[in-house]
N, C-alpha and C positions, 0 to 999 in steps of 0.2 A: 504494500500500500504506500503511497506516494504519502510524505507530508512535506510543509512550507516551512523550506530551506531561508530564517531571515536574515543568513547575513549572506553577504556574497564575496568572499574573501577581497576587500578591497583595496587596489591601488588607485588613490588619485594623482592624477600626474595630467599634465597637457601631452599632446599626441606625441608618438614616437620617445617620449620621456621614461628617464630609468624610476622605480617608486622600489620601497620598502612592500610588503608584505604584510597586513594586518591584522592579527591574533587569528589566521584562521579554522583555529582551532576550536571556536567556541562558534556553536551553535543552536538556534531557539526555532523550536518544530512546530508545524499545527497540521491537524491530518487533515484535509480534504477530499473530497470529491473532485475527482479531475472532469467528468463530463457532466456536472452535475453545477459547472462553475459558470457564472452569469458575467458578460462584459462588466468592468469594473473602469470607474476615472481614474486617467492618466494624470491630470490634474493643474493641467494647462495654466499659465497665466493668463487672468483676464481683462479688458483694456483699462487705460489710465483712469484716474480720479476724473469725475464729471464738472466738479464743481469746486471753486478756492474753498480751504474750510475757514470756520468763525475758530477757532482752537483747536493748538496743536500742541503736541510734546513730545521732546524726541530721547527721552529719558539721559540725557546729560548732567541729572541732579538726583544722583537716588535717593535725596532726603524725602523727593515729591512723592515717593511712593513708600508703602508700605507690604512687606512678606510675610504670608502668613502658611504657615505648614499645619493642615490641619489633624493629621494623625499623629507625627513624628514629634512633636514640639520644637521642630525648628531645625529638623535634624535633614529633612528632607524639603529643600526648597528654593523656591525662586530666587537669581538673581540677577543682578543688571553689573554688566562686564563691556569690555572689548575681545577676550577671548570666547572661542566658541566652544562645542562640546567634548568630554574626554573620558565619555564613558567607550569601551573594548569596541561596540556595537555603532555607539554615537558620533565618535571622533569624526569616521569619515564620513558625516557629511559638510564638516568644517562649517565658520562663522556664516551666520547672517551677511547678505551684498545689499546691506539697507541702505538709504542715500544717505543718511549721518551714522553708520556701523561705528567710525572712529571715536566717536563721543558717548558709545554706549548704547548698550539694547536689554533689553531682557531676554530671560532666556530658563527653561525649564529644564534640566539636562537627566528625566528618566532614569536613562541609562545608567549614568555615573553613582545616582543614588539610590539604587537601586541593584539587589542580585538573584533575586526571585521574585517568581510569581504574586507576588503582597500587595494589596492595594498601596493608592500615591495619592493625595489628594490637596492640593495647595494652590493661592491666586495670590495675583500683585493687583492692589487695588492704587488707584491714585487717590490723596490724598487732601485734595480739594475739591469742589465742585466744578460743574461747566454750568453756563447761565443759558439753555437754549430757549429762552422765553423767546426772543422775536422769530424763533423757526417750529412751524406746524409739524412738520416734516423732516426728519434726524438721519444722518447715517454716522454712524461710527465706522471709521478708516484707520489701516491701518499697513504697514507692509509684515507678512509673516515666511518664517518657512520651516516647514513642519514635515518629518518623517513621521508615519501611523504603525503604530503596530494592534494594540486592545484599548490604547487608551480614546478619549471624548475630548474635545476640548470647545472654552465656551467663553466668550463675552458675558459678561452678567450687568444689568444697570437697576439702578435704585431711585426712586426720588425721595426716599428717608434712608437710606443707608441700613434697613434692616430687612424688606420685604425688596425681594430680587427677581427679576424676571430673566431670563437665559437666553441668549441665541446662537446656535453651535457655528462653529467656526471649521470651515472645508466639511462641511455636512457632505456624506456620500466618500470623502474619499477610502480610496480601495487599502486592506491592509499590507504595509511593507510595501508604500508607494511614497514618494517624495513629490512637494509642490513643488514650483519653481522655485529658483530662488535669486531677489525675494517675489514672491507672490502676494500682489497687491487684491488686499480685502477690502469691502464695503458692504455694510451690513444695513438693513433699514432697522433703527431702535423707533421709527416714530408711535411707536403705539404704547412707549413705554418716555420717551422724553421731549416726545412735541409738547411747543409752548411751557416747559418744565421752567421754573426759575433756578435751578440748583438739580444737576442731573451726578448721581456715584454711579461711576463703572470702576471694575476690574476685571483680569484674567483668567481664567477658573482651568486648570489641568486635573483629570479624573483619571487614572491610567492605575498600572501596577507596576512594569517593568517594559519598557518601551524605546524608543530613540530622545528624542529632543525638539521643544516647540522654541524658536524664538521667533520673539516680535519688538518692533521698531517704529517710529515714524507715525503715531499716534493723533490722529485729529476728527474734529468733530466739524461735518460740512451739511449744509441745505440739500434733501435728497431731491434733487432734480426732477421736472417735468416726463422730461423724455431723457431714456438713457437704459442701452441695454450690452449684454456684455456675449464672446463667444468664450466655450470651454470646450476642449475633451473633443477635441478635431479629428478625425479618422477617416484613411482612405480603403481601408479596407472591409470594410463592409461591417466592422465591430459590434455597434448598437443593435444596428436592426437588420441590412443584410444578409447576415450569417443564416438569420431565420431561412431564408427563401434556398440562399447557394448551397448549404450545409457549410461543415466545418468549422473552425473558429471565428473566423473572417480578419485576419494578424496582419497589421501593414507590412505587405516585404517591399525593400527600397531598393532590394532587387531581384526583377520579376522576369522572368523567360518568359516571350512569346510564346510558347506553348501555354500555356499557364494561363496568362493573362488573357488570352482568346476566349479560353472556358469560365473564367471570371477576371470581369474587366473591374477598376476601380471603383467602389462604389463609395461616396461621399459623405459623411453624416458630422454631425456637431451636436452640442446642447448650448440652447439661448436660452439666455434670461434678461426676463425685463426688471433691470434694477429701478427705474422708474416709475414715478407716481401713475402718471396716463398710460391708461393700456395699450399694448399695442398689437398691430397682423404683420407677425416677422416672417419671412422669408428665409433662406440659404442660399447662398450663393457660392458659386465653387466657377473656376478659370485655371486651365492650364497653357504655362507655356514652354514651348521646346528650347535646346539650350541654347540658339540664336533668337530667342523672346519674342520670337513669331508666337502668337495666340493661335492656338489648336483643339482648343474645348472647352465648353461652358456652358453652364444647367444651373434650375433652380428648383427649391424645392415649391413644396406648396405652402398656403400659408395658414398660420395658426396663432389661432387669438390667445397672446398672454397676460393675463389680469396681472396687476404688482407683485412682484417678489414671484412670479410665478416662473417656471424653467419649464423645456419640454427638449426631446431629441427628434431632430429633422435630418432627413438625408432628402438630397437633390434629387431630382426624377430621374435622368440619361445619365448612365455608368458611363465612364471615360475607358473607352478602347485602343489606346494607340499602335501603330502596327511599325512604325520605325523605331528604330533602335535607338538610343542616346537617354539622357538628361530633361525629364521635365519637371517645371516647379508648377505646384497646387496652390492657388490663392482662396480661400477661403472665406467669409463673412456674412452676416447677417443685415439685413435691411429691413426697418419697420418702416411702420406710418412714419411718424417723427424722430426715430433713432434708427442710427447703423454702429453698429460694432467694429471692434478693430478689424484685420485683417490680420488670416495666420498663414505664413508661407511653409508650405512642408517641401520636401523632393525623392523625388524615387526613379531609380536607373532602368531601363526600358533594356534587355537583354537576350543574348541567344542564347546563352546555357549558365545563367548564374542566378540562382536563388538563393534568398535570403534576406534577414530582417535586420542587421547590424547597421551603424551610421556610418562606417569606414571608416570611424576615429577611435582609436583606441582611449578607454576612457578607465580600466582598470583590467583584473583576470579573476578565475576561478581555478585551484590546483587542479589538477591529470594526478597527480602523485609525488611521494616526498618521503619523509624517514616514518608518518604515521598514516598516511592515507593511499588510497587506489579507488580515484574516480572516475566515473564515465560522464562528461558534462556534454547536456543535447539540448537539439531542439527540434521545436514542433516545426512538422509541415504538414500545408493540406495539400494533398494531391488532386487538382483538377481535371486534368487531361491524361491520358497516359502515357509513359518518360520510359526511359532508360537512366537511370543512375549510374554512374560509368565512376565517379571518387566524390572526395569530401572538400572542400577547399578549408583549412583553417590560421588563423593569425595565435602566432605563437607569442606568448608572453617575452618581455624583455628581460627579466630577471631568471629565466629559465634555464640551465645548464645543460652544454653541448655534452653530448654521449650519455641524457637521459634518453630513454626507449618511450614511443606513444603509440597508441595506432587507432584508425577511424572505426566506428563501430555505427552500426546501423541497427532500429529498430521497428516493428510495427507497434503503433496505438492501438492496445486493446481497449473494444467500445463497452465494456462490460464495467460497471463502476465499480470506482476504487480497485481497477483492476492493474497490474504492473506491465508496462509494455511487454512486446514480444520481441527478443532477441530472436535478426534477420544472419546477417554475415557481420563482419568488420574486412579491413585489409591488414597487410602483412606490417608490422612493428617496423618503423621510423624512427631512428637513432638521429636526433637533434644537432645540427650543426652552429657555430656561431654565426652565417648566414640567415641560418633561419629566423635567430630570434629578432621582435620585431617588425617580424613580415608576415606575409601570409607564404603557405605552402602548400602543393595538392599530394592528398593519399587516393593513389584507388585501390578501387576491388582486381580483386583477380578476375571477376566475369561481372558483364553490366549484369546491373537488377533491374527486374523490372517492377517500375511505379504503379499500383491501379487508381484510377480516377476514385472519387470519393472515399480513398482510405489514409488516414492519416501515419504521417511519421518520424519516430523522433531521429534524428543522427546527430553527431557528435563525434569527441573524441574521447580517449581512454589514456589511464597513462598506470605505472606500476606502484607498488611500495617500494623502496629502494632506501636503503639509511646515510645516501651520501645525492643521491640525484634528485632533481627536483624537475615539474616542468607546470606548465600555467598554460589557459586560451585564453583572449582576451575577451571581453563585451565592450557595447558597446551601444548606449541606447537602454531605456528603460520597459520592462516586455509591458504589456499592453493587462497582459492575466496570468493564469500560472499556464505557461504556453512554455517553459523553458523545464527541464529537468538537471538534477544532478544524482547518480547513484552511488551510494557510499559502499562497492564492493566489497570489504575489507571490514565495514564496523570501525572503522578508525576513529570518525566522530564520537565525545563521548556520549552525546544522545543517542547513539546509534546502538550503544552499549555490547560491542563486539559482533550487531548484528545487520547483517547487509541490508541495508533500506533506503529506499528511492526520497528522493526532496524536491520541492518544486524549489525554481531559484528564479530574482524576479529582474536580472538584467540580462538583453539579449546576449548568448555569446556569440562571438566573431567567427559563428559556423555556417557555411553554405552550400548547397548541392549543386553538383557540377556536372550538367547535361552534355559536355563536350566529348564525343568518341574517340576524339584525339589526347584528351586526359586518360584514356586506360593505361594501364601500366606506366601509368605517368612515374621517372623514374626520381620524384621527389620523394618517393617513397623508400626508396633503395638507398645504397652507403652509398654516395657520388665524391669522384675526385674533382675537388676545387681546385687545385694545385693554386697559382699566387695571382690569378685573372684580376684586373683591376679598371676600375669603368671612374674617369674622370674628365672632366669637373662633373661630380653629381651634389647638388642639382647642378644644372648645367640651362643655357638658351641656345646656343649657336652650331658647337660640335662638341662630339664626347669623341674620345681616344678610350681605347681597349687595350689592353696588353696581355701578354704570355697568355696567347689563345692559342698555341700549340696543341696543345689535349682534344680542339676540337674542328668541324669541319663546316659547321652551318649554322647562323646565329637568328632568329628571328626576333620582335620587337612588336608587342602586344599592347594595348590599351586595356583600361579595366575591365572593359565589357570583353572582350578577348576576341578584337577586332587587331588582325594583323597590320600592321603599319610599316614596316619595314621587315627587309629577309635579305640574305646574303648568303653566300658561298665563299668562307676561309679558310679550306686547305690548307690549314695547320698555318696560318703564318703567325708572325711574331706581335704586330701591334697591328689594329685598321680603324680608321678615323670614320666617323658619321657623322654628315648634316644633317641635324633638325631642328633647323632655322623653319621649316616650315608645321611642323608638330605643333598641335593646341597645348598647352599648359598641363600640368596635370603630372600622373603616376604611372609609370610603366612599367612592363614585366619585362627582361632580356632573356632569352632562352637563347641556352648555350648548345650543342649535340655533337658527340663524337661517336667514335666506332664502340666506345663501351662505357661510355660513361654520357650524364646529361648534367643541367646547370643551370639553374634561373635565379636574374638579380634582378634588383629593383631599382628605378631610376628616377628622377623628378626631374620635372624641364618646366623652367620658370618663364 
């Protein structure tokens, strides 16, 4: 039985960056139902403040407030810092990015205070009043950012400081999902401090043992006329599509024509009207190709939202596109008197590369180490029917050459709470310093084949070993428990010696690789590197190769694995290439000799 894997070993680092390694060892389970599991908020930012406020506070004076811990007697509770959190679980997700973070924020830190399951219960109240007598109509504002695990969180307001009214704060978001950050709130208190002379709010955290709430940039503004917000944007059909196509309906950012023929993009959002006057919002969705030629655009229907009311709309005409490249999704809501910001997403239109990753490495999950032997996968829905021919995966930076990993494949069994079904894997891949850092392809020994309408998870696997270690990267937050990880070994000690599956909730850096020219792709195999060297990388104008003796034909691939260049080098010694005319971007070099192969990676600025 699968359960919710809540940490995700993480390394933050900006792309291509070296990171530490954080406490991977400690892990907090929940069992679920894998097909039994309903679209859940990603938790999008939603657009700016509508209106200047009448009072603001950006907690620069913690005498203004007051903490109050109400189980613990002070043992567990709020406080207002410039540092962020540093509980095992909370660290990474690092300080608040509030527009005055420097001068202090509050912050709830869970985690850190906390080691069991125990309830937590404590608020920072401010310690004066706000006078919203000349406004009918109240919001309280604020910037937040907030990891969820079990716990509630909640504004409270008073107009005697002893009789409090609540209104929860990221209502609806998904558990072991993170807001933006920071993720600007606006709440309507008017029913509790219109026309008030003297309005008490605080904080309110209800949790047990959890991540970390903080908040920032605290003000009290006129709720607006007109004014509505978009969230929880998706092109894959998440909300409500999945109903019709089957499957989960999981944005891949990149999708094979195959694939995408049998189910094209389908659009959806959730609006809300933060505003007083009702309104008939609409959905709006526009795509464009990577030279910003406009190539698609739908709306949904419309639907009446009374105040404070939200709804999920998807656009009428799925977006189909049948050429290869780069298109960006613009997104937005239109009412009678309000529109919403605009959210830009993108997803790679391709011949044989699936997958849900953003291409930036953004941290890993171990394969294996001196205590564990994992298999980290992920979900696919099979639309159309494929040949699976290998795995593409991006190896962690911190990984060590001459650990062993290898691809493993599996079928989604549709029976709940039931454990995937072990398909094949390919042959064990012994890690180079090449590799780490990049991406690499394992295949099977013989294509698989895909059936339409049945899902599957793939990934990679890696050993116990008491000196080697190795990592894949993610990248991108999953949408639901659409990712796995299996703890083969019992190594976790929730696992308690015993093999059992976790959902885990950032994508990893794994894709399937429809290309028949990937079989026996020999990244999989021990390859001689001998001393090949590709400079200037990056590079604009020409790159120079050297001691390409070892091989005879070099080709030059784009990410979608669109050949771009090819050559015949009969072993010579150095050979220069123009591409002054190449788009910008990231390439593959493939190397090939009579018994050995070799792929670099190169960037042309």
């Amino acid at each position: 039985m699968k359960k919710l894997l809540l940490i995700t070993f993480p390394i933050l680092s900006t792309l291509f960056c070296y990171a530490q390694i954080v406490n991977y060892d400690d892990m907090r389970i929940e069992k679920k139902n894998f097909f039994s599991v309903q679209p859940t908020s990603t938790n999008s930012a939603s657009s700016a403040a509508p209106a200047p406020p009448f009072w603001a506070n950006t907690f620069s004076n913690p005498s203004e407030w007051t903490m109050v811990d109400l189980i613990y007697g002070g043992l567990q509770n709020w406080v207002i810092s410039t540092t962020g959190p540093v509980g095992s679980f909370s660290a990474a997700l690092g300080s608040i990015s509030s527009t005055s973070a420097s001068d202090g924020f509050a912050m709830f830190d869970s985690d850190a205070l906390n080691s069991s399951y125990s309830p937590q219960e404590a608020y920072i109240q401010y310690n004066g009043t706000v006078d919203c007598s000349s406004y009918p109509f109240v919001n309280i504002e604020f910037e937040s950012y907030h990891r969820k695990f079990r716990d509630s969180i909640f504004v409270e307001v008073s107009v005697d400081g002893i009789t409090w009214d609540r209104y929860e704060v990221h209502a609806g978001q998904a558990t072991n999902t993170a807001t933006a950050n920071p993720e600007f709130v606006s709440i309507n208190v008017s029913a509790t401090a219109g026309n008030q002379p003297a309005v008490y709010f605080r904080f309110k955290y209800e949790g047990e043992w959890d991540y970390a709430w903080m908040i920032d940039d605290v003000s009290f503004a006129e709720t607006p006329n007109n004014y509505a917000t978009i969230a929880d944007e998706v092109f894959g059909g998440w909300w409500i599509g999945y109903n019709s196509t089957g499957g989960i309906g999981c944005d891949y950012t990149f999708n094979p024509i195959s694939q995408l023929a049998a189910n094209p993009y389908k659009i959806e959002a959730v609006i809300r009207n933060a505003g007083i006057a009702p309104q008939n919002m609409t959905l709006h969705a526009e795509a464009f190709d990577q030279i910003t030629n406009s190539v698609y655009s739908s709306t949904s229907n419309s639907q009446y939202l009374s105040t404070s009311q939200q709804d999920t709309f998807a656009v009428n005409n799925t977006f189909n596109p049948t050429v290869l490249g780069l298109y960006e999704l613009r997104i937005w809501g239109v009412g009678d008197s309000a529109n919403t910001d605009t959210t830009t997403k993108q997803t790679v239109v391709t011949q044989y590369s699936y997958g849900k990753d953003l291409n930036n490495y953004q941290g890993s999950y171990v394969l294996g180490n001196a205590t564990r032997e994992n298999h980290v996968t992920s979900f696919f829905d099979i639309y159309a029917n494929e040949n699976l021919y290998s795995v593409d995966l991006y190896i962690a930076p911190w990984s060590i050459p001459g650990t062993k990993i290898y691809g493993v494949l599996y079928e989604a069994d549709p029976t709940p709470s039931a454990d995937p079904i072990y398909l094949d894997q390919t042959d064990d891949h012994t890690i180079t310093s090449s590799d780490l850092d990049s991406w690499i392809t394992l295949s099977f020994a013989n294509p698989i084949s895909l059936i339409a309408g049945v899902g599957y998870e793939l990934g990679a696997a890696g050993y116990q070993h008491p000196s080697d270690s190795a990592g894949i990267g993610y990248s991108g937050l999953a949408l639901g428990t659409e990712n796995s990880l299996f703890d083969a070994n019992g190594g976790s000690p929730n696992s308690a010696g015993i093999a059992t599956w976790y959902y885990i909730t950032q994508n990893p850096m794994i894709r399937m690789n429809f290309d028949p020219t990937s079989s026996g792709s020999t990244s999989s195999k021990n390859l001689i590197k001998s001393d090949l060297n590709i400079f200037p990388n990056p590079a604009n104008n020409v790159i120079t190769i050297s001691k390409l003796d070892n091989f005879d034909f070099l080709q030059i691939k784009d990410l979608l694995g669109k050949v771009v260049y090819e050559e015949s080098i009969s072993k010579v010694n150095n050979t220069t290439i123009d591409i002054k005319g190449f788009s910008t971007g990231t390439y593959l070099v493939n190397f090939e000799g009579s018994s050995n192969s070799f792929t670099r990676k190169i960037i042309i600025e």
